[in-house]
RODO-2510 file (C-alpha; in nm, 4 decimals, decimal comma):
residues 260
     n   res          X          Y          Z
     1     x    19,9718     2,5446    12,3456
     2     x    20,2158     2,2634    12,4922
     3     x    20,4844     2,1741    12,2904
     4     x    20,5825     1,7961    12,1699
     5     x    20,8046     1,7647    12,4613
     6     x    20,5747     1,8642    12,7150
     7     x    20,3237     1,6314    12,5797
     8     x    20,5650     1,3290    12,6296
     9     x    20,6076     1,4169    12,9577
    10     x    20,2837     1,4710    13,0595
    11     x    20,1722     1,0881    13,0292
    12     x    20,2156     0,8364    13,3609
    13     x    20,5131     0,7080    13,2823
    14     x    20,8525     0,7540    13,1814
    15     x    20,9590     0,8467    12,8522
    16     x    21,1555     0,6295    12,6658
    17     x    21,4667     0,8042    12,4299
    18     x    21,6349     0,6677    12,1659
    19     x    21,9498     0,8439    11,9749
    20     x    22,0626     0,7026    11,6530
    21     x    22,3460     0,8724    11,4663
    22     x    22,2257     1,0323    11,1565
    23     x    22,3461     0,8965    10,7824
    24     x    22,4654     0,6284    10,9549
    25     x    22,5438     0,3539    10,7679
    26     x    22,3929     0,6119    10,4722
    27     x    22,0887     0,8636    10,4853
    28     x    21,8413     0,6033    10,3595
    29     x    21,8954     0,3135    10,5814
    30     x    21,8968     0,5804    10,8478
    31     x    21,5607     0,7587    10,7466
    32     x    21,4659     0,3680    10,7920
    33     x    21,5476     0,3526    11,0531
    34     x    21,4185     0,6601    11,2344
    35     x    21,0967     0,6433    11,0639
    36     x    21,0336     0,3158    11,2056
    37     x    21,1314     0,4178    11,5895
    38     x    20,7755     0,5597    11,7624
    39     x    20,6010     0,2373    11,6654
    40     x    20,8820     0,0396    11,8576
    41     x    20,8028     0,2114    12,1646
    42     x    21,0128     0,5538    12,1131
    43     x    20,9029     0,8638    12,2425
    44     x    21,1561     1,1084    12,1801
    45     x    21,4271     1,0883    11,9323
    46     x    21,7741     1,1837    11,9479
    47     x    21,9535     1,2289    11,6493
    48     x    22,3102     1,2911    11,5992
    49     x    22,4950     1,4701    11,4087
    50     x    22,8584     1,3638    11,3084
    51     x    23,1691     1,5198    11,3973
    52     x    23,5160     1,5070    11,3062
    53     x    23,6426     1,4980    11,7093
    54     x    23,3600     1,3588    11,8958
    55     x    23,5361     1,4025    12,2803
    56     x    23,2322     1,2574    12,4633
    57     x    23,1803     0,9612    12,2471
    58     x    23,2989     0,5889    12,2619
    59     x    23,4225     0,4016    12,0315
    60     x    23,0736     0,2662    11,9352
    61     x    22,9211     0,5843    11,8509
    62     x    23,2489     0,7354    11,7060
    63     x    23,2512     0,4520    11,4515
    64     x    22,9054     0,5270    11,3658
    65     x    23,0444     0,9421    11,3211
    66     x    23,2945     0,8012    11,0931
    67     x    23,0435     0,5873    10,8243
    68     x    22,8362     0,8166    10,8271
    69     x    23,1012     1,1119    10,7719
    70     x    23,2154     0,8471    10,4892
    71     x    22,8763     0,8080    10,3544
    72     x    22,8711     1,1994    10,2805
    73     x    22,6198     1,2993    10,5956
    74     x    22,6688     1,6936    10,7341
    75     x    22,4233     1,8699    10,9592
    76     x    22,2235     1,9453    10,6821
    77     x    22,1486     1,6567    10,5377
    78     x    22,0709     1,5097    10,8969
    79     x    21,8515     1,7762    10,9315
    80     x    21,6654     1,6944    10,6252
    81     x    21,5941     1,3273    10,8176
    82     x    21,4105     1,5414    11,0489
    83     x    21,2078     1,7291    10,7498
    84     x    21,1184     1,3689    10,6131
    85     x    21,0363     1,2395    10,9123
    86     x    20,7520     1,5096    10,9947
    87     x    20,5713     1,4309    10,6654
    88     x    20,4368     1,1115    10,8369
    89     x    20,5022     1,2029    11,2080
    90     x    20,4174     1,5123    11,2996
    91     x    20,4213     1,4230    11,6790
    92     x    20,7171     1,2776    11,8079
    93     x    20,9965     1,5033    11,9380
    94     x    21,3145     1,4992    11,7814
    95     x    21,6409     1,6423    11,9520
    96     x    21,9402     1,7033    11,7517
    97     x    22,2902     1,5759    11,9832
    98     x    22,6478     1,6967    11,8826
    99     x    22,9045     1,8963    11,9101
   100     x    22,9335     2,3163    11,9037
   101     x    23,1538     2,3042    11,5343
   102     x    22,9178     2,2514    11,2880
   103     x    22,6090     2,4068    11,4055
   104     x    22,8919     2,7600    11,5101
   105     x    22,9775     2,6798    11,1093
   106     x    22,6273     2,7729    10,9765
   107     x    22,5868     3,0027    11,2156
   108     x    22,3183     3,0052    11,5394
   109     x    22,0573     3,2109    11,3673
   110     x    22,0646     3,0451    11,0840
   111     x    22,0787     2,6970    11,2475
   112     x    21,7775     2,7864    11,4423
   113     x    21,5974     2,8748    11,1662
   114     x    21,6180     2,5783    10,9249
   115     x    21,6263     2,2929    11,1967
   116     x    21,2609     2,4588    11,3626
   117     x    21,0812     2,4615    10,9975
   118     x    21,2014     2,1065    10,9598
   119     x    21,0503     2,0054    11,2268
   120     x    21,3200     1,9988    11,5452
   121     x    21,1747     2,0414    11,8487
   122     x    21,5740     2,0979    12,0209
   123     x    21,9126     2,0217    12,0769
   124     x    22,1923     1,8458    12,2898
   125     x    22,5218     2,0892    12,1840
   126     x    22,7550     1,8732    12,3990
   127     x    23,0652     2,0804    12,3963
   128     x    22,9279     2,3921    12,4688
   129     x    22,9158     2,5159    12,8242
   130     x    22,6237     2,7666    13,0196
   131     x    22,8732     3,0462    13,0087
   132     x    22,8661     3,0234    12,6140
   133     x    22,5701     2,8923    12,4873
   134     x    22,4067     3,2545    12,5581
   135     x    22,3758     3,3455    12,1847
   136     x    22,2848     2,9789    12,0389
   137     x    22,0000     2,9706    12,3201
   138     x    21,8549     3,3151    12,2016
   139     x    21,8480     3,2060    11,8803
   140     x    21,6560     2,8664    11,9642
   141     x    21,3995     3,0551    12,1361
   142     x    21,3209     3,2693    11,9482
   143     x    21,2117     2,9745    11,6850
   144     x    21,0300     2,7918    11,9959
   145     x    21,3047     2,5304    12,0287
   146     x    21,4875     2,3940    12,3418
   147     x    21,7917     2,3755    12,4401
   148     x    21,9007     2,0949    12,6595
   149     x    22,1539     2,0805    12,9102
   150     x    22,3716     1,8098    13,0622
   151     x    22,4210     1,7930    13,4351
   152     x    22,6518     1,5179    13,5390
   153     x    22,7626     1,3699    13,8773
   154     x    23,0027     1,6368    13,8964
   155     x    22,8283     1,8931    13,8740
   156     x    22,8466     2,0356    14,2374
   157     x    22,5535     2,2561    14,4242
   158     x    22,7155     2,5527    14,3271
   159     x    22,7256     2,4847    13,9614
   160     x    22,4180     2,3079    13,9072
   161     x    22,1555     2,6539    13,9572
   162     x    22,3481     2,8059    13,6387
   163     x    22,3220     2,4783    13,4596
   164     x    21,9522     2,4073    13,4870
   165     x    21,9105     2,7569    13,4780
   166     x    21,9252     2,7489    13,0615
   167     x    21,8032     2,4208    13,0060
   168     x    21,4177     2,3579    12,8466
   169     x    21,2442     2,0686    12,7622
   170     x    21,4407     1,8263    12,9960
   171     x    21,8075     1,7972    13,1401
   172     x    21,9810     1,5405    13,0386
   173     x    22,1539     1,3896    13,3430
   174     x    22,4860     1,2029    13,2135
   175     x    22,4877     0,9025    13,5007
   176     x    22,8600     0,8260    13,4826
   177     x    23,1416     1,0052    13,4652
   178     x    23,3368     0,8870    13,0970
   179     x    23,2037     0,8691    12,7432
   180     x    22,9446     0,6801    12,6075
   181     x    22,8621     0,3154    12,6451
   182     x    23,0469     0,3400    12,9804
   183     x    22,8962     0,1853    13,3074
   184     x    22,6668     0,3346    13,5362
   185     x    22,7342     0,4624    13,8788
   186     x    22,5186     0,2920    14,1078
   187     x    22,0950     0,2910    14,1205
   188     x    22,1405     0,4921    14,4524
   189     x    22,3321     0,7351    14,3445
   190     x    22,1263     0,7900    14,0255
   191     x    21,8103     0,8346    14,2206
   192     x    21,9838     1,0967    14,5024
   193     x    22,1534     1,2495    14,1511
   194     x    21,7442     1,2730    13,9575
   195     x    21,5842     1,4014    14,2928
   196     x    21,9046     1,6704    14,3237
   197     x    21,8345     1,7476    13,9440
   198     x    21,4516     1,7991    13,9734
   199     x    21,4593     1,9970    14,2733
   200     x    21,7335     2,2808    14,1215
   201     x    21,5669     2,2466    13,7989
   202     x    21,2093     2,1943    13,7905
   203     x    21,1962     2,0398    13,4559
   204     x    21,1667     1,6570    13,4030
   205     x    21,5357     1,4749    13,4417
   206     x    21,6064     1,1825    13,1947
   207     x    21,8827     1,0097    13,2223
   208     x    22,1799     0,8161    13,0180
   209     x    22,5147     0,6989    12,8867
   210     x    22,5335     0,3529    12,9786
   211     x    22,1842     0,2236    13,0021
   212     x    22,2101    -0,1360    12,8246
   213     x    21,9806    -0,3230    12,8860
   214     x    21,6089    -0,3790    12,9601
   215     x    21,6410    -0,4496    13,3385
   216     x    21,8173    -0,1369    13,3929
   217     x    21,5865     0,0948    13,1859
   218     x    21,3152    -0,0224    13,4220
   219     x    21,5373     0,0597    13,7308
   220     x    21,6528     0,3743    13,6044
   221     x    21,2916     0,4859    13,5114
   222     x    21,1274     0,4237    13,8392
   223     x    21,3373     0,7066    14,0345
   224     x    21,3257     0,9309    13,6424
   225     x    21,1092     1,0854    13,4334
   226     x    21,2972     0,9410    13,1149
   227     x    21,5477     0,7047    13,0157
   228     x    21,7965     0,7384    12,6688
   229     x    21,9644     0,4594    12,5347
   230     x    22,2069     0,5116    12,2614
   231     x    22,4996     0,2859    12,2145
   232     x    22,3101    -0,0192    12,2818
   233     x    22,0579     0,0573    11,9769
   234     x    22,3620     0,1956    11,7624
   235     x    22,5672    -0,1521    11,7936
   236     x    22,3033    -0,3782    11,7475
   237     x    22,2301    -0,1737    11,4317
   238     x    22,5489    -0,2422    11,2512
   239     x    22,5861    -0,5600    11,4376
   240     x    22,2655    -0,7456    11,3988
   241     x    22,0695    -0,5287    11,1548
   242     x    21,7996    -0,3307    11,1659
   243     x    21,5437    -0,5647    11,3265
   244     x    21,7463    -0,7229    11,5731
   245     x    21,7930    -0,3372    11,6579
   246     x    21,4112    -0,2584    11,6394
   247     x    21,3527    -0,5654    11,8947
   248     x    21,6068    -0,4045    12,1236
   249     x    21,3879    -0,0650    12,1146
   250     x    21,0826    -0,2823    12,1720
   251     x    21,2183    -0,4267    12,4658
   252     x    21,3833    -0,1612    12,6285
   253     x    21,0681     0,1046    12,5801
   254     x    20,8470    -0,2016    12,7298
   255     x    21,0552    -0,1775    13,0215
   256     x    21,0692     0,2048    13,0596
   257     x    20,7032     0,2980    13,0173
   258     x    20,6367    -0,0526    13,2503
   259     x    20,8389     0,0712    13,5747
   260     x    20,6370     0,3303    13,7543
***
């Protein structure tokens, strides 16, 4: 039986991601939020988690770390967005992004074990490299859940076979080197970077960290099989509200699923 992910991937066009930060501005308007995401377009969430040092994060999404770290929201409690969620969508993916230290803090196994019956379908554990992932990926597994891997623009020939290597569901191909909400490198070098990416991995390639704007989801998604958008949906959140944000989504998943 295919999973969620697969199913996503198997339709004609490219998939459009969105990643809000969990409990951000507080686990209600977040649940909101989330909740309202696959009828703007979205078809695969990303949620974040908050942590204390978030090393790969801009100021955009660190701020949102730091309300919702204010607001009381740990792993868990994110995780229980996800267990909500599935009692009215029971087919939209949802990925769970952040760092190694809290999910190490409840232990793999037991991490595993509570995000699958709620209703994850994976995981983006930023900080933690192929070489050491080993036990977190056995333990995902074995409760039919992927774990995602980044590849990044410098990640060279040699590295890049041990990289896909452990990656299921999709890679996530970081376009630029920096945190998030940086610019992109340049549509060429994307599109050699997706068709490098495919070839090692065999597994669809989505791509972010920077992607802002309508116009350049639709470039991006011609040359890959997804497109994630995070800090542009985050800011207009606290900025504008939550249906300024919603519009945003609209408009960028238009563009994504409209490109090929």
């Amino acid at each position: 039986m295919s999973t969620r992910i697969e199913n996503v991937f198997a339709k004609d066009r490219a998939a459009f991601v969105a990643y809000i930060m969990g409990g951000d501005p507080n686990l209600a308007a977040a649940q909101d939020v989330m909740n309202a995401l696959p009828d703007a377009g979205v078809d695969i969430i990303e949620l974040g988690f908050p942590f204390t040092d978030p090393m790969a994060d801009g100021p955009v999404i660190e701020e949102a770390g730091i309300r919702a770290r204010e607001a009381g929201t740990t792993l868990a409690s994110v995780i229980g967005m996800a267990k909500t969620f599935r009692k009215t969508n029971d087919h939209t993916p949802i990925i769970l992004m952040g760092y190694a230290n809290p999910v190490y803090h409840i232990g793999y196994e037991t991490f595993s074990d509570v995000a699958s019956k709620a209703g994850v379908d994976g995981a983006i554990i930023v900080d933690l490299p192929p070489e050491e992932d080993g036990p977190l990926r056995d333990a995902m597994d074995a409760k039919g859940m992927s774990l995602i891997r980044l590849a990044t623009p410098t990640t060279d020939a040699n590295r890049l076979p041990k990289v896909v290597s452990g990656s299921s569901g999709f890679v996530y191909y970081v376009s630029m080197n920096g945190v998030t909400g940086g610019a992109l490198t340049s549509g060429g070098s994307v599109r050699d970077q997706v068709a490098r990416v495919k070839e090692a991995a065999n597994l669809p390639v989505v791509v972010g960290f920077g992607v802002k704007t309508p116009e350049r989801a639709a470039e991006i998604a011609r040359d890959a099989d997804g497109v994630v958008v995070g800090t542009a949906i985050v800011k207009a959140l606290h900025e504008d509200g939550k249906d300024a944000a919603l519009a945003l989504v609209r408009a960028l998943a238009d563009a994504t699923h409209s490109a090929k």
